[in-house]
N, C-alpha and C positions, 0 to 999 in steps of 0.2 A: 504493500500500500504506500507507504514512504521508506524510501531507502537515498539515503545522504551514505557518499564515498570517496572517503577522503577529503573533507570540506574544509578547505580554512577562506577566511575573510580576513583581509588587513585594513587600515588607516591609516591614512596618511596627515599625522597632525603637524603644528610649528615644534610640536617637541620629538617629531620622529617616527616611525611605524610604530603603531600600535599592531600587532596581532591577537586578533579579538578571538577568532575562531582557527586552532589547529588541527586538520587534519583527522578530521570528526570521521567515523564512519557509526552510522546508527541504522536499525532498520525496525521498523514497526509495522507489524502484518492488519491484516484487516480485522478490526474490532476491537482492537486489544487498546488501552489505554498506558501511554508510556509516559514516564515523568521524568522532566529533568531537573533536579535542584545543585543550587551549587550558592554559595554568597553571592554577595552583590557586586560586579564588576565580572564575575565569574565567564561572562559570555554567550550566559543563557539567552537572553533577550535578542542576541545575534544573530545564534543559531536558529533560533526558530523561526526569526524572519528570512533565513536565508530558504526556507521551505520553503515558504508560494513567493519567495524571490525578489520581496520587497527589497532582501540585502545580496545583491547581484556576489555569487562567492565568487573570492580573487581566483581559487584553482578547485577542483574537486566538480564532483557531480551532483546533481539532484533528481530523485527517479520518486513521479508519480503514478503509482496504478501501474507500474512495469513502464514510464515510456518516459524519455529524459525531457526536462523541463530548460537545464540551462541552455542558453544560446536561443530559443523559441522564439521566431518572431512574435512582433508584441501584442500582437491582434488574437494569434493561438495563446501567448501565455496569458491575456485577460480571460478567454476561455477556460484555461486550466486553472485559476484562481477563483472563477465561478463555483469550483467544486470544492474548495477549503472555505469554511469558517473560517472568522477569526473572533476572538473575544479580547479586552485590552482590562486593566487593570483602570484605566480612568473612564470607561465607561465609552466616551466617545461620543456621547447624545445632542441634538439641534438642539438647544434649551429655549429653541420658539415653537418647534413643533412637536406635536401629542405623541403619545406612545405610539398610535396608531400609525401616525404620519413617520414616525422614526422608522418603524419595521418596513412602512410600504414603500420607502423614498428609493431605496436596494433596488427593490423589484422593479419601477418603472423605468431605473436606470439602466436596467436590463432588459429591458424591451418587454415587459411579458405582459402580457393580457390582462386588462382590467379585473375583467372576473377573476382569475386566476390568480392574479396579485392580491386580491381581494379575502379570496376560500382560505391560502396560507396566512397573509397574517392573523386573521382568523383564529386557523385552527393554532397556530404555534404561538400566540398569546393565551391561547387557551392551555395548553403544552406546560408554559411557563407558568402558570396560575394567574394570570391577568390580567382575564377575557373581563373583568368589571372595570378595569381602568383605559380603555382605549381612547377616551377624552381626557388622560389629565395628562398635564405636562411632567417633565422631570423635575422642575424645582420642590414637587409636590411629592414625591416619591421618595423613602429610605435609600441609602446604598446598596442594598439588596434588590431591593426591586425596580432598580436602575440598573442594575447586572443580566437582570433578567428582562427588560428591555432589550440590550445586549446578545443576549444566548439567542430570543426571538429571532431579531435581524437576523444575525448571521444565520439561524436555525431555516429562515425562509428563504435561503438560497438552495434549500436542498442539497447540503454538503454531502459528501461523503467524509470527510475527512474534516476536524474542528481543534482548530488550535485555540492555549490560553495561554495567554501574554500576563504571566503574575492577579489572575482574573481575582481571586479572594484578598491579594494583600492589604487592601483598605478595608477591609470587612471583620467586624467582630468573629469572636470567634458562633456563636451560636448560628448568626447569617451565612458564614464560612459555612459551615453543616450543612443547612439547607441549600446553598446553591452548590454545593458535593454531590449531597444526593439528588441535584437537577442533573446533574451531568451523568453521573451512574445512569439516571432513567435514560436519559439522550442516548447513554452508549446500547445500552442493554434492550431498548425499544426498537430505537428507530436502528439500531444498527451501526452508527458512524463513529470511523475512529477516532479517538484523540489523542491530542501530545499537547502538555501543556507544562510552563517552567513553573518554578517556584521557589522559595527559599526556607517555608514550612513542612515541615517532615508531617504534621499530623496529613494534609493533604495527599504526599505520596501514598500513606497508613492506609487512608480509607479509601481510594477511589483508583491506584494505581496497577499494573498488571507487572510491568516491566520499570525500572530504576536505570538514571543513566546521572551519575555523580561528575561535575563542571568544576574546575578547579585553572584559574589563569588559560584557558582559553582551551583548553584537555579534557577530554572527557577521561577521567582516572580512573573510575569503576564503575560496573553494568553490571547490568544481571536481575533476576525473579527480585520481585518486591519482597519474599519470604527467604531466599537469597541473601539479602544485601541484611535484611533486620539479624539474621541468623548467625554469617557467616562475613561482617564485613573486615576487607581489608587494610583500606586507605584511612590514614587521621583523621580525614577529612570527614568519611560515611561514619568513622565512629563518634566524631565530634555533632553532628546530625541527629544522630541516637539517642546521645545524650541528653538535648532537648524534651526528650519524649520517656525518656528513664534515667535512673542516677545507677547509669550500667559502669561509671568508675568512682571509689570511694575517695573521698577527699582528704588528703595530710590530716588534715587537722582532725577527722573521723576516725583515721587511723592512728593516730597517738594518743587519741582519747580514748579508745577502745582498750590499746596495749596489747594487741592480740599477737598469741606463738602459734605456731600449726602453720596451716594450710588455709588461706581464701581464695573460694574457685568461687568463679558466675556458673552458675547453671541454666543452662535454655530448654526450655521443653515448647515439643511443637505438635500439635493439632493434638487430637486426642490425651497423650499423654499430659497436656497440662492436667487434665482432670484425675489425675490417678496421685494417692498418698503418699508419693514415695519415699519421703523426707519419714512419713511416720513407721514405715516399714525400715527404711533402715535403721530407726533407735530402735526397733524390735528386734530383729534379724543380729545386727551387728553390735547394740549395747555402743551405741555411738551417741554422741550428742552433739548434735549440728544446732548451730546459733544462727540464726537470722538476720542477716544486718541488712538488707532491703530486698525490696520482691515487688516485683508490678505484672502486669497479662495487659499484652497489647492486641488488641484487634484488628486484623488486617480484612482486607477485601478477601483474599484469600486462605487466609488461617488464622490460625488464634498462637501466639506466642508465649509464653511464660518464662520470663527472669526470675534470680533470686539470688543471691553472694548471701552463702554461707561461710561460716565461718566451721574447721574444721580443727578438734582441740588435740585428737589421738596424735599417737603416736604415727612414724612415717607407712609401719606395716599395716596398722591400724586403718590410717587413710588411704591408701593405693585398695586395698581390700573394697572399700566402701566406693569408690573412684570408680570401680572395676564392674561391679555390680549394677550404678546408676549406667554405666557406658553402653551394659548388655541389656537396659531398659529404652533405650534409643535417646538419654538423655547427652547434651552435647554441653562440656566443660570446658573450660577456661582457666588455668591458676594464676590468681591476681599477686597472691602472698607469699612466698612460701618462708617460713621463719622457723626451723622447727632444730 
């Protein structure tokens, strides 16, 4: 559906080339919702305009639907741009014209038939939830339901394919939710992919399929959303994490504790978070595992569970109990070892 190969984009400022985008290759199949987050500056914002080619890339390709975009004269690539969405982080609305007038202005610019332009904003205000505000203007609407203004437009071009441009960052988080699960619906209904950047991890959490980690102008790490929570590599994707769990203990936690032995993180995935297993091995093994944090994350696709234990036995003691969680599918970490 999108496939970027080998993409970088430079700038040319008074202080010098900026390389904004290196040498990206990313590819996102049909349906599937991809995220990219990365800090600010990272190059997100680039890239994903380098997709429907608002940012012409310096070298590399761009492949929609199987068929290359760069180089298209500009008459075919307005045509292929017809079929991306786009959503923006500032909304982007006429603030003289109605919601109504926002969704329909698209359409007439695109040649389409009164009626026609008519039945979609219609139904895709109705989509959005906000088939009772087709008279009011934007000044008159929350931030949310200016987003969803937003989704509309772009949703009545009939995308297949829908980008978001940091679409939640000015949004509370409870509004964040709700226009998450706009887009879930969007992906899961109507069918159409997205790829949208961001710089909040809860976002990738709940709505993402695939992870693609931006770091100075690099994509650094990829991979399954269940993947990257589970299994990440880069400072960067664990710096991310943290956000969203306190997955490393702080000096000063750790000198106040005063702990000897062993601290491991423990992850448990999909099923096995619900299983005792912390209380089976003080049975089993006459061990006593201390708890020094523990959270369950909820992903689009599975359920996670963290925990840093704190383990007091001795070294035979804890390899024993290590051994045992490993052959339960549980996946470890030693954060400590002081023994």
């Amino acid at each position: 559906m999108i496939y970027l190969e080998k993409v970088s984009k430079s700038f040319e400022t008074k202080n010098g080339t900026v390389n904004a985008v290196k040498n990206v290759d990313l590819h996102v199949k049909k349906g599937e919702i991809h995220g990219v987050i990365g800090y600010s500056g990272a190059g997100k914002s680039t890239l994903i305009r380098c997709v429907n080619l608002l940012e012409v890339p310096t070298s590399g390709k761009v492949y929609i639907e199987g068929k290359e975009t760069t180089g298209l004269p500009l008459e075919k690539l307005r045509q292929t741009r017809q079929n991306i969405g786009m959503i923006f982080q500032g909304f982007n609305l006429l603030k003289t014209a109605t919601v109504y007038d926002n969704v329909m202005i698209p359409l007439k610019l695109m040649g389409l038939d009164k009626a026609e332009a008519k039945k979609r904003v219609d139904k895709y205000l109705d989509i959005v939830g906000l088939a009772d505000r087709k008279k009011t203007h934007p000044a008159q609407l929350s931030g949310g339901q200016k987003q969803r203004v937003a989704i509309a437009r772009a949703l009545a071009q009939e995308p297949s394919i829908l980008l978001s441009d940091e679409a939640t960052s000015a949004l509370d988080p409870e509004t964040t939710d709700s226009i998450l699960d706009l887009l879930l619906k969007v992906n899961q209904e109507l069918g159409i992919t997205i790829l949208l950047i961001t710089h909040e991890m809860n976002v990738i959490q709940k709505i993402c399929d695939y992870v693609h980690v931006m770091e100075d102008g690099d994509v650094i790490e990829q991979g399954s959303t269940i993947d990257l929570f589970t299994k990440p590599k880069h400072q960067t994707t664990k710096r991310f994490l943290n956000t969203l769990s306190q997955r490393q203990l702080s000096d000063s936690l750790i000198n106040e504790l005063n702990v000897s032995g062993l601290v491991v993180r423990l992850t448990f995935i999909g099923d096995v978070t619900g299983e005792p297993l912390l209380a089976t091995v003080t049975d089993k093994f006459k061990a006593k595992p201390n708890i020094l944090s523990a959270n369950i994350i909820e992903l689009k696709n599975g359920i996670i569970g963290n925990i840093v234990v704190h383990l007091a036995g001795n070294k035979k003691e804890n390899e024993t109990v290590l051994t045992y969680l490993k052959e339960q599918d549980v996946m470890i970490e030693e954060l400590i070892i002081n023994e």
